[in-house]
C-alpha positions as CSV (number, residue, x, y, z in Angstrom):
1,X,-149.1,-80.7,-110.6
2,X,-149.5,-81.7,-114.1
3,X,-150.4,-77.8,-115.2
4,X,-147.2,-76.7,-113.0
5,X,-144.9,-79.6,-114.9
6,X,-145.8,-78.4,-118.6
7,X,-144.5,-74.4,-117.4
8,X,-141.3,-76.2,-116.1
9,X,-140.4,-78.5,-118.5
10,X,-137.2,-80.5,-117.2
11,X,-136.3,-77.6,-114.3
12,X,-136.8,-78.2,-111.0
13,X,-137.7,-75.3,-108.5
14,X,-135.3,-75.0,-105.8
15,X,-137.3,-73.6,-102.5
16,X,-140.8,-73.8,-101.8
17,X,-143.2,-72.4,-99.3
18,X,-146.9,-73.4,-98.0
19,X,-149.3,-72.0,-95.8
20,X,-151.8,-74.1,-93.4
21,X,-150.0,-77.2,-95.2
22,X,-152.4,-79.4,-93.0
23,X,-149.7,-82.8,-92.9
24,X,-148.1,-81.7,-96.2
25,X,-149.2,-84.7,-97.7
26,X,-149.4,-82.3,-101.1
27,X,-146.6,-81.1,-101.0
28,X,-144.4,-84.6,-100.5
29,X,-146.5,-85.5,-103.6
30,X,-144.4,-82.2,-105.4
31,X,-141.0,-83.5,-103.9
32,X,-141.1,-86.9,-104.9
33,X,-142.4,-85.4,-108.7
34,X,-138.9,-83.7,-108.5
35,X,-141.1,-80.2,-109.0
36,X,-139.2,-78.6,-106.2
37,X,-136.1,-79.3,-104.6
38,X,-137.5,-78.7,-100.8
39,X,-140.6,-77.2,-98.9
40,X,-140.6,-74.5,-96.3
41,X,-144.1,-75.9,-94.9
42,X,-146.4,-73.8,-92.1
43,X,-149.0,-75.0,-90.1
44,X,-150.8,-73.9,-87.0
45,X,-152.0,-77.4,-85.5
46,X,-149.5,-79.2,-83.6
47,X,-151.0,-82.7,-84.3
48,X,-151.5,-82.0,-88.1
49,X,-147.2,-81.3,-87.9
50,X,-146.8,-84.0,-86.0
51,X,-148.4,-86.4,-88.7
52,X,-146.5,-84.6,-91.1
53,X,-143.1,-85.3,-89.9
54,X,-144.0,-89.0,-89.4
55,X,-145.4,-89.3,-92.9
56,X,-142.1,-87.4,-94.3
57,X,-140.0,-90.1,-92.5
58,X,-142.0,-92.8,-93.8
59,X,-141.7,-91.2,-97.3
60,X,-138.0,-90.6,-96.6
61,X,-138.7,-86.9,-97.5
62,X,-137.7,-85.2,-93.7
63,X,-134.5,-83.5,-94.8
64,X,-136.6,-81.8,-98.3
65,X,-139.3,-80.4,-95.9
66,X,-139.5,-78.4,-93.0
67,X,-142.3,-77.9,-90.4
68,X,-142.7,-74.9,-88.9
69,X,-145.5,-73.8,-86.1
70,X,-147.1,-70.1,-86.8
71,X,-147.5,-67.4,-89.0
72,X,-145.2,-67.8,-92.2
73,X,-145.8,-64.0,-92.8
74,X,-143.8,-63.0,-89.6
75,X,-140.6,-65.6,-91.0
76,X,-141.1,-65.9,-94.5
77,X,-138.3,-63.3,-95.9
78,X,-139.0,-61.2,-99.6
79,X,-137.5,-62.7,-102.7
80,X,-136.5,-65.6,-101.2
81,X,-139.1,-68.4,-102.6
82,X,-139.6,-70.2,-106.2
83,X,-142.4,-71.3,-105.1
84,X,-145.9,-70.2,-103.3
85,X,-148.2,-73.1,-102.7
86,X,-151.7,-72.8,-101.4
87,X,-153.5,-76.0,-101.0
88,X,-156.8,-75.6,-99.4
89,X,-155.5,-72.8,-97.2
90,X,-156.0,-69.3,-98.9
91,X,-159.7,-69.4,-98.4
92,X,-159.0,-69.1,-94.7
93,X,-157.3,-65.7,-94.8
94,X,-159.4,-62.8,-93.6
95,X,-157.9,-60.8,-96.7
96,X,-157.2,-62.6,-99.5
97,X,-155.7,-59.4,-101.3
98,X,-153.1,-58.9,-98.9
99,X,-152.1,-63.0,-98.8
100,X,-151.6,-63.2,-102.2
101,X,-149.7,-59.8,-102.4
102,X,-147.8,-61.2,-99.8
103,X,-147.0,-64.3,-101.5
104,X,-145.8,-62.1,-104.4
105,X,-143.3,-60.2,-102.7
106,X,-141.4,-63.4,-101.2
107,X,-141.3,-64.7,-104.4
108,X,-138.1,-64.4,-106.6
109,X,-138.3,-63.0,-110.0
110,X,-139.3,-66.1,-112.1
111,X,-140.7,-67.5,-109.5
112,X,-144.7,-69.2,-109.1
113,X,-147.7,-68.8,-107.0
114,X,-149.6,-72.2,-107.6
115,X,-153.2,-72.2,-105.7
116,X,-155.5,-74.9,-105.9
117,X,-158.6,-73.7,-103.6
118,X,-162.3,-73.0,-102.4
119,X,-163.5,-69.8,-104.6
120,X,-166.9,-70.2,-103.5
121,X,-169.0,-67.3,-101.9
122,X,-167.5,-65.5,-98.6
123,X,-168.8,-67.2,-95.6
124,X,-170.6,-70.0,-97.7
125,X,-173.4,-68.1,-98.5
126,X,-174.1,-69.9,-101.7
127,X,-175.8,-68.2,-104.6
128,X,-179.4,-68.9,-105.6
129,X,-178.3,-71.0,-108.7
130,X,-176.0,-73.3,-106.5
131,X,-179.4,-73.9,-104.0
132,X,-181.4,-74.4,-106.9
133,X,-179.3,-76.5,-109.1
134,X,-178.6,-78.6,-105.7
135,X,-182.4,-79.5,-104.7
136,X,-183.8,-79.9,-108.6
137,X,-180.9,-83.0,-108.6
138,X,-182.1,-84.1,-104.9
139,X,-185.1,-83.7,-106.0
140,X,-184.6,-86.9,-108.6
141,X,-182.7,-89.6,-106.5
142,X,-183.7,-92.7,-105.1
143,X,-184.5,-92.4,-101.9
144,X,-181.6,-94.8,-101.4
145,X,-178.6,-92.3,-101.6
146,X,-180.9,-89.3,-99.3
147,X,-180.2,-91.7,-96.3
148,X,-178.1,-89.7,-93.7
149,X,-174.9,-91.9,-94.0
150,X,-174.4,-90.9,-90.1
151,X,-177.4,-91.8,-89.4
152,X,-179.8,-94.4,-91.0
153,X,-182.5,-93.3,-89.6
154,X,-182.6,-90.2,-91.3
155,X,-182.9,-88.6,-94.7
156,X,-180.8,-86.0,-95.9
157,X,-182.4,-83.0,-96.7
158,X,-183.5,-82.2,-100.5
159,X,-183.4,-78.5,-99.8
160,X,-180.5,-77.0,-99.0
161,X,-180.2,-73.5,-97.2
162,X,-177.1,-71.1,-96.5
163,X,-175.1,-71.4,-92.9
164,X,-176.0,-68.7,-90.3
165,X,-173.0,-66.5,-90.4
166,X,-172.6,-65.9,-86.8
167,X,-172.4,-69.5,-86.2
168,X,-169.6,-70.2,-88.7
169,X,-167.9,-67.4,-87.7
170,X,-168.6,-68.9,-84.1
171,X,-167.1,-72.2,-84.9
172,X,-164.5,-71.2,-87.2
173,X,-163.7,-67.5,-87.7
174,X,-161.4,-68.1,-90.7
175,X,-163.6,-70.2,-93.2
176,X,-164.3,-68.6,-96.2
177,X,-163.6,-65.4,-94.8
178,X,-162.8,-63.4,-98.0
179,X,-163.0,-66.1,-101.0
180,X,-164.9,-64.7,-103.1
181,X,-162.6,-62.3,-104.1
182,X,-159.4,-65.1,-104.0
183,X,-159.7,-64.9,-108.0
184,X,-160.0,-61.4,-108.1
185,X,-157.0,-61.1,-105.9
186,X,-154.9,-63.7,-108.2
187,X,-155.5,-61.6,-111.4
188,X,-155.0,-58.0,-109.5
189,X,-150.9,-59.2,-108.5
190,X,-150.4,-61.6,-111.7
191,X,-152.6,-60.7,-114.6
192,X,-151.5,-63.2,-116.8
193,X,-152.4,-66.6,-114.3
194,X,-153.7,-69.3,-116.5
195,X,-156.8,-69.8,-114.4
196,X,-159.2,-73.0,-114.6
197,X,-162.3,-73.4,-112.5
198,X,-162.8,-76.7,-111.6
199,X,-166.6,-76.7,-110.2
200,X,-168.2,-78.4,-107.1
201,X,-171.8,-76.7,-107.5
202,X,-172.9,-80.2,-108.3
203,X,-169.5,-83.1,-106.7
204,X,-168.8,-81.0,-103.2
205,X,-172.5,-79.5,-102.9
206,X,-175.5,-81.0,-104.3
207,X,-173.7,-84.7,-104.1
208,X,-172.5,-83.6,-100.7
209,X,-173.3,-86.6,-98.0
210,X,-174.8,-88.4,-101.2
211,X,-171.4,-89.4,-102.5
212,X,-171.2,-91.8,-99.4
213,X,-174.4,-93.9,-100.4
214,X,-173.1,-94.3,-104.2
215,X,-172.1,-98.1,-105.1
216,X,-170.0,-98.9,-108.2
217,X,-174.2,-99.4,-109.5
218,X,-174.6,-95.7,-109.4
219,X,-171.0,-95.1,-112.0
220,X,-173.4,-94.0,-115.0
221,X,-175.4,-91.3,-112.5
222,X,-172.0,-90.1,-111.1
223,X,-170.8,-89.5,-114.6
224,X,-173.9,-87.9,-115.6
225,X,-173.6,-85.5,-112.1
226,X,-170.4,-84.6,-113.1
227,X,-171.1,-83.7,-116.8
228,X,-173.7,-81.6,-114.8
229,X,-170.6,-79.7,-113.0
230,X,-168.7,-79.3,-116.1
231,X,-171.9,-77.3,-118.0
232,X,-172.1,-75.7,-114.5
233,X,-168.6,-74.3,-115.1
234,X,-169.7,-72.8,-118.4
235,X,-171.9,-70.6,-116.7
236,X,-168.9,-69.6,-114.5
237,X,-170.3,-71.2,-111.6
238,X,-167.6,-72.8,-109.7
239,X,-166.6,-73.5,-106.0
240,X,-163.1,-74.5,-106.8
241,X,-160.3,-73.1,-108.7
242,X,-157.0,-73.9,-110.1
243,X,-154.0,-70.9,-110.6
244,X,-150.4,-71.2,-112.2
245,X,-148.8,-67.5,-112.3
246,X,-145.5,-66.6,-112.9
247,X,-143.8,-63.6,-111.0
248,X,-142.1,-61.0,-113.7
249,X,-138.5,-61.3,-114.3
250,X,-137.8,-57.8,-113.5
């Protein structure tokens, strides 16, 4: 949001658009910043809109955004946005290419695609450096913060493996279907994205389940865990990404 308010100055976008908004918590967080005028929001789960529209009353933000149920390629029409948001949501299209072509086309000239999302490799099958950066920092806490938090009778594994594909694609066909190539689809449709990786090797999966046995005690280990991320980063190894493009005037 901060990135997105230094490229508008004092403007405000007029019409916005998100896909799997989940309750569209984000995007009330971009109405009440005055960064858009109003959302077009999609979502698939009838509870998640449900919560939505509450939360919008509650925020006094139901007239500036709209719930819809379904596909917002099949209603969304071409050069009719200022404004493509994915929150969380791009990593579940089976073709990332085609989403964020997509999202192109319905934009105006002049108008951005703004993703903040999983990057990570397709189907979660993480790289050898994410396994062993994860267990050598396992490896060296107490045994304090390996307790399973759902389940204190357990301990949390030091060693961490990839998922069985057929079993995520089992449980959920759309997770991480194609995001490893999200990037690589951002910078094919808008070269000039100002990109920033913003890790999660180290915070969302080597501190994963660990994070919920941390005490305020454990600030000066947190911080050194997430200096950890940021020299992960350098090496270009990141799970999450931020992008801020801007769709050619003509």
């Amino acid at each position: 949001m901060q990135r997105l308010q230094v490229r508008l100055g004092r403007d405000m976008l007029d019409k916005g658009i998100s896909v799997g908004c989940g309750t569209g918590s984000a995007e009330m967080d971009m109405l009440e910043s005055d960064l858009v005028q109003e959302f077009d929001v999609f979502e698939l789960s009838e509870i998640r809109i449900r919560e939505g529209r509450e939360l919008a009353k509650r925020r006094g933000l139901d007239e500036r955004i709209r719930f819809t149920s379904g596909e917002a390629d099949e209603l969304a029409r071409p050069g009719h946005y200022d404004l493509v948001f994915w929150g969380d949501a791009l990593h579940h299209m089976l073709d990332v290419h085609q989403a964020v072509g997509w999202s192109k086309s319905i934009l105006r000239p002049g108008g951005f695609f703004v993703m903040d999302d999983f990057i990570g490799p397709s189907r979660r099958q993480w790289t050898d450096f994410t396994l062993s950066m994860s267990e050598r920092l396992r490896n060296i806490f107490p045994d304090r913060l390996l307790v399973d938090p759902r389940d204190s009778t357990k301990r949390l594994s030091v060693k961490r493996g990839r998922p069985d594909v057929a079993l995520l694609i089992a449980d959920d066909p759309t997770d991480a279907a194609d995001s490893e190539r999200i990037l690589d689809a951002v910078r094919t449709f808008f070269p000039d994205a100002d990109v920033v990786l913003t890790g999660g090797v180290i915070y969302a999966f080597a501190l994963n389940d660990v994070l919920a046995n941390m005490t305020p005690e454990d600030a000066p280990l947190l911080e050194l865990c997430l200096l950890l991320d940021d020299q992960c980063i350098d090496r270009g190894e990141s799970l999450h990404a931020v992008a801020i493009a801007r769709k050619e005037l003509s």
